[in-house]
N, C-alpha and C positions, 0 to 999 in steps of 0.2 A: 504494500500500500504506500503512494508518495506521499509526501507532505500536505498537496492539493487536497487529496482526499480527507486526509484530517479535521482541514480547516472547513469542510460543508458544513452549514446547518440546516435546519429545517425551514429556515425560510429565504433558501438559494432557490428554489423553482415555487416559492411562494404565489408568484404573479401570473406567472404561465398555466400555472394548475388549477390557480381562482376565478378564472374566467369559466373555466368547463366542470367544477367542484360547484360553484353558482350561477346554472346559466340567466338568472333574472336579473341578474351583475353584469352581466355582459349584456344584455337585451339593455339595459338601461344606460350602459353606456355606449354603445351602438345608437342608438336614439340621441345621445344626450351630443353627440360629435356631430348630427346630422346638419344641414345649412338649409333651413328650409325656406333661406330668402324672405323679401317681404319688412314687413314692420317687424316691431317689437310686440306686440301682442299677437298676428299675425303666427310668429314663432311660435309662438307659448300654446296657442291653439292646436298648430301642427305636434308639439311634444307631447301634451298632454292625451291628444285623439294616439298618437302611439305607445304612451307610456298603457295605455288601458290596451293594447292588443297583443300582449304578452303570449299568453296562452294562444291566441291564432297562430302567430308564430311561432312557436314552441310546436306545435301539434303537424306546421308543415314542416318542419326540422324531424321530426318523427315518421313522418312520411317517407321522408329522405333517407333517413336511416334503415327504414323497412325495404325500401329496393334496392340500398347496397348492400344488405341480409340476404334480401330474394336474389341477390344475382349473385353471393356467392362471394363476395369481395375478399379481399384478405382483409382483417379487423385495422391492422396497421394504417390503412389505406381509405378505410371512412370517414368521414369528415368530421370536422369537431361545429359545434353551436356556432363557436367565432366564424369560424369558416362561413359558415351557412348567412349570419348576418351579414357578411363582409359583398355576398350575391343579391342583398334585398333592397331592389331599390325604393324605399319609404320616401323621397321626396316623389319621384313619378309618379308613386300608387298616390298619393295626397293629392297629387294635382288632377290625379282621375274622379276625386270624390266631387259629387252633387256640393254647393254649398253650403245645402240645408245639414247635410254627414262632418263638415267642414267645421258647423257652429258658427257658419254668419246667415244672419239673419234682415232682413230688409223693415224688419218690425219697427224699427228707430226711425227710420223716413218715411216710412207708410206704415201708419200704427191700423191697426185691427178695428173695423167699424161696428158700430151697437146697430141692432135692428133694434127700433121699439115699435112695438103695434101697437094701436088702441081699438 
C-alpha cells in the first residue's frame, strides 16, 4: 500500500457519490444551474414549475434504466441520474408549456366579469 492510499478519507469521493446516493440533490441542482432567460420573476416561475417535477423525472430516468436492463447492458455502462439530467432539456420543454401551465395569467389586465341578473 503507498502512502496515497493512506492519506484517503471518507470524504475523497464525497461529491461524486452524492449526487447518485441523493438523486433529489442533483435534480435540484440540475434545475437550480438552469438559465431560463426572461425576468427575475419570470425565472422563479420556471424553477419553481421544475422544482415540483421531480418524481416525473425521476420515473423517466427509471424508464431508462429499464431498457438498458432489457437490453442486456453491462451494469458498468448504465447511466447515472447526472447523466440523465445532463440530456433534459427543461428550458425547451418550459417554453412548450400553455401559459396558463406556465403561471401567467392575463387576470391582472383583464380581470374576470360578474354577471348579475335580476
Amino acid at each position: 500500500m503507498t502512502m496515497q492510499n493512506n492519506r484517503r478519507n471518507t470524504f475523497d469521493d464525497f461529491y461524486s457519490t452524492l449526487l447518485e446516493e441523493e438523486p433529489q440533490t442533483a435534480y435540484m441542482g440540475a434545475v437550480g444551474r438552469q438559465g431560463f432567460g426572461g425576468t427575475a420573476p419570470m425565472q422563479q416561475r420556471a424553477q419553481d414549475y421544475w422544482s415540483g417535477r421531480y418524481s416525473n423525472i425521476y420515473n423517466q430516468y427509471l424508464g431508462k434504466r429499464a431498457q438498458e436492463i432489457s437490453q442486456r447492458k453491462d451494469p458498468s455502462q448504465w447511466s447515472t441520474f447526472g447523466d440523465f439530467l445532463s440530456t433534459v432539456p427543461f428550458t425547451q420543454r418550459y417554453a412548450q408549456l400553455s401559459p396558463y401551465q406556465r403561471g401567467v395569467t392575463t387576470s391582472r389586465y383583464a380581470p374576470s366579469t360578474r354577471h348579475i341578473y335580476f
